[in-house]
N, C-alpha and C positions, 0 to 999 in steps of 0.2 A: 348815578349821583355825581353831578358838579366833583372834583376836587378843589382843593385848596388855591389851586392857580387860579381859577375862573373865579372864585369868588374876591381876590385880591386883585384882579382885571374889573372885576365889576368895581371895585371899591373906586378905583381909579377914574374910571367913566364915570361913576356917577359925579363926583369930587369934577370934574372938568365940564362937565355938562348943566350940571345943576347947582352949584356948591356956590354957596352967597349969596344969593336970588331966590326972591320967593317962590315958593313952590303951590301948584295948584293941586291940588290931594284930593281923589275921588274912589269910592269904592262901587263899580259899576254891576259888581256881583250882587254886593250889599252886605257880604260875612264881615265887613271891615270898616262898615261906614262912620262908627262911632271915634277909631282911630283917625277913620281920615283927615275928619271933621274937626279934630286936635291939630292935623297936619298942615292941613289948607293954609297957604296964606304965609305958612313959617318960612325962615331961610333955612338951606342944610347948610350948617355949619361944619361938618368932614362926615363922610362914609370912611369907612376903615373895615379890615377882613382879620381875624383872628381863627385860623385852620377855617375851616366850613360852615363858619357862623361871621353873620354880615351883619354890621351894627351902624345907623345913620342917626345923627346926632343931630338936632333943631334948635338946640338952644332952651328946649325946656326941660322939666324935669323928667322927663321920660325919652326913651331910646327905642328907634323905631328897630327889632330886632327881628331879624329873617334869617332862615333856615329854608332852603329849598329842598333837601329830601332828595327821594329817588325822581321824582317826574316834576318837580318847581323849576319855572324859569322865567327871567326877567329881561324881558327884550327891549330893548332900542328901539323906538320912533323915532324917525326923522319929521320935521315938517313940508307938507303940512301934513298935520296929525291927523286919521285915520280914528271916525268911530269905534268904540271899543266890542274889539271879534273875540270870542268862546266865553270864557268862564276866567273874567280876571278880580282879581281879589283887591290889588289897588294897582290904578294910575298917579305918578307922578310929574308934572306937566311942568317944563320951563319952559322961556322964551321959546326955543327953536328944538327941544327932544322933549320925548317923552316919555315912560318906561312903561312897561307894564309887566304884573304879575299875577301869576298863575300856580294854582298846586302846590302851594310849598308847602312844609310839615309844620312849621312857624311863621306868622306875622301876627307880631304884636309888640305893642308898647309896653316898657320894662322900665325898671326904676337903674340907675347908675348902678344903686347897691348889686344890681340883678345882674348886669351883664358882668360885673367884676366877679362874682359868684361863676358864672359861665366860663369866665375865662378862667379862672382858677384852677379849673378843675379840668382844661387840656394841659396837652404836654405843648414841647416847643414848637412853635413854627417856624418852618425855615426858609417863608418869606420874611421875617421879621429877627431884627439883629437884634443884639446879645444875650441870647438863648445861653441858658446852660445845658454844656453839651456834655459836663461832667455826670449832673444830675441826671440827664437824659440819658445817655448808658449805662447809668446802672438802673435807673427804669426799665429799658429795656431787657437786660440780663438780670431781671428779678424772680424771673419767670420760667418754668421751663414750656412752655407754649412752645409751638413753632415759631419759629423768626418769618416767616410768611403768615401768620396771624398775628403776630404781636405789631410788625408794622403798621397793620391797622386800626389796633387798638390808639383812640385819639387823643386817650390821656397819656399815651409816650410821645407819639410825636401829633401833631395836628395837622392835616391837610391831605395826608397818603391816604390814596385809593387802588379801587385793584387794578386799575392800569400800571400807575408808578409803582406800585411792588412788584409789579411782575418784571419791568422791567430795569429798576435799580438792582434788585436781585440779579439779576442775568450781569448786568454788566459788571456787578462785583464777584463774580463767579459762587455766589453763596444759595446752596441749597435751600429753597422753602419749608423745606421738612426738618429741618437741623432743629434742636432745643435753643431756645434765646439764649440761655445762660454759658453756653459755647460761644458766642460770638466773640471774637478776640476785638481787643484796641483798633488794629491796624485795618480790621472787617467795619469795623462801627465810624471809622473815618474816611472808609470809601463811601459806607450807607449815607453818610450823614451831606460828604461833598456832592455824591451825586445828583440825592433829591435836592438840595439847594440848585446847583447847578440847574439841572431840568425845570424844576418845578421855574427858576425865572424866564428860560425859552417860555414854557407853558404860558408863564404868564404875558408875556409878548407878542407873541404869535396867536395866543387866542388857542391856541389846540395842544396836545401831546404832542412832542416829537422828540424822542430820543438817539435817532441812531445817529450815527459818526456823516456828516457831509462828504469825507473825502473813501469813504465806504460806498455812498448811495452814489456819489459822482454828481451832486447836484447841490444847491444850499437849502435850506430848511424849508424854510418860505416856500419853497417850488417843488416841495415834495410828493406827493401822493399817498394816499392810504396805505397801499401795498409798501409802502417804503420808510414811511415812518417809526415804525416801530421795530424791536430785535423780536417780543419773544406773546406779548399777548397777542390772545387770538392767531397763533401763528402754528404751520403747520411742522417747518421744518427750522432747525437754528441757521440763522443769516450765515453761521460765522463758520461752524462745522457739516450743516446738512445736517444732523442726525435730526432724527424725530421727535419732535417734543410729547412732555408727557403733560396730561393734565391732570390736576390732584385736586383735590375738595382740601382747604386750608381755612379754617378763621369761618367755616360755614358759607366760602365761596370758592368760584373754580379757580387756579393757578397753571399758566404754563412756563413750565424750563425746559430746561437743558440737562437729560441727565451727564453728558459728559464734560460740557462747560461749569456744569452747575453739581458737581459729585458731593458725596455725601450724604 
């Protein structure tokens, strides 16, 4: 599943590519037609990213609202535009891009009332400023959950995924397995700097990249898969060698460090 960076990258592209200009709105699947055919013809007035839910605004009473899930994705055309390939649910066409999408768990048209209802009911995002980070910690430490599933719980914070837990955790040396309700002050302001930090690489570069450039010996941009990351999907910790372990947390897999990462 997209995390929170990609869909706040998406929001951006769309808002540059499409945003104030009519938009041609087609559903070539046909599960969407009746939406599209609202859409056709509107201007987008802003795309905007709120954690993992996407919301594009027309200027009418309704919000075109998209959730892509584990397999939805909404890709970029350039011109000229390309007949529509697989199973896409809507196209949206400007002058010179076009998008398209596919598989998502959500599209559909939503009343204002509805998406504010939506957003309500996550926690902060730390693409998006003046988050309370008071109310958010103690969200978090409400719980005795594991602090490796509660990061992912959306209504504490919105946009972490199991990549960026596994590797926030790592870089603040804090075990997956710990109970939430341990997490000290000083723990919750490394969690909180890091995924800020990252999550805006992420959103820049288009992909995850966590580790240190003056570690890999290279800048981000030019890094490689094998180098990008400290601790998911990895075999041995970057930093000490030892062997990572992998643990089922939050109902997915997690890798640490158990001696970077103790307790």
């Amino acid at each position: 599943m997209p995390e929170g960076h990609i869909i706040h990258r998406l929001a951006k592209e769309l808002n540059e590519t499409l945003g104030k200009r009519p938009v041609h709105a087609t559903s070539p699947q046909g599960r969407f037609s009746a939406g599209a055919e609202v859409l056709n013809g509107e201007r987008l007035v802003k795309a905007d990213a709120f954690g993992k839910y996407l919301f594009c605004d027309f200027g009418l009473d309704q919000i075109l609202h998209i959730h892509l899930g584990l397999i939805g994705k909404l890709r970029r055309l350039h011109a000229p535009i390309p007949e529509p390939v697989g199973v896409i649910r809507l196209r949206l066409e400007g002058d010179d891009d076009a998008w398209d999408l596919s598989g998502p768990t959500r599209c559909d048209l939503i009343s204002p009332d509805e998406m504010e209802s939506i957003i309500s009911r996550l926690g902060a995002d730390p693409l998006r400023r003046n988050s309370d980070l008071i109310q958010t910690r103690e969200l978090l430490r409400s719980s005795r959950k594991p602090i490796g599933a509660r990061v992912l719980d959306q209504d504490v914070i919105a946009g972490i995924g199991n990549v960026y837990r596994a590797e926030i955790l790592f870089l603040c040396g804090i075990s997956p397995l710990r109970p939430s309700n341990t997490i000290k002050d000083d723990e919750f302001d490394c969690l909180w700097s890091h995924t800020v930090e990252l999550m805006r690489i992420g959103k820049r570069l288009g992909r995850i990249v966590t580790t240190d450039p003056t570690e890999i010996g290279k800048p981000r941009g030019r890094m490689n898969d094998s180098e990008r990351l400290y601790a998911y999907k990895q075999e041995h910790c970057r930093r000490c060698g030892t062997e990572l372990v992998v643990a089922k947390v939050g109902g997915r897999s997690i890798w640490y460090c158990p001696t970077c990462q103790p307790g």
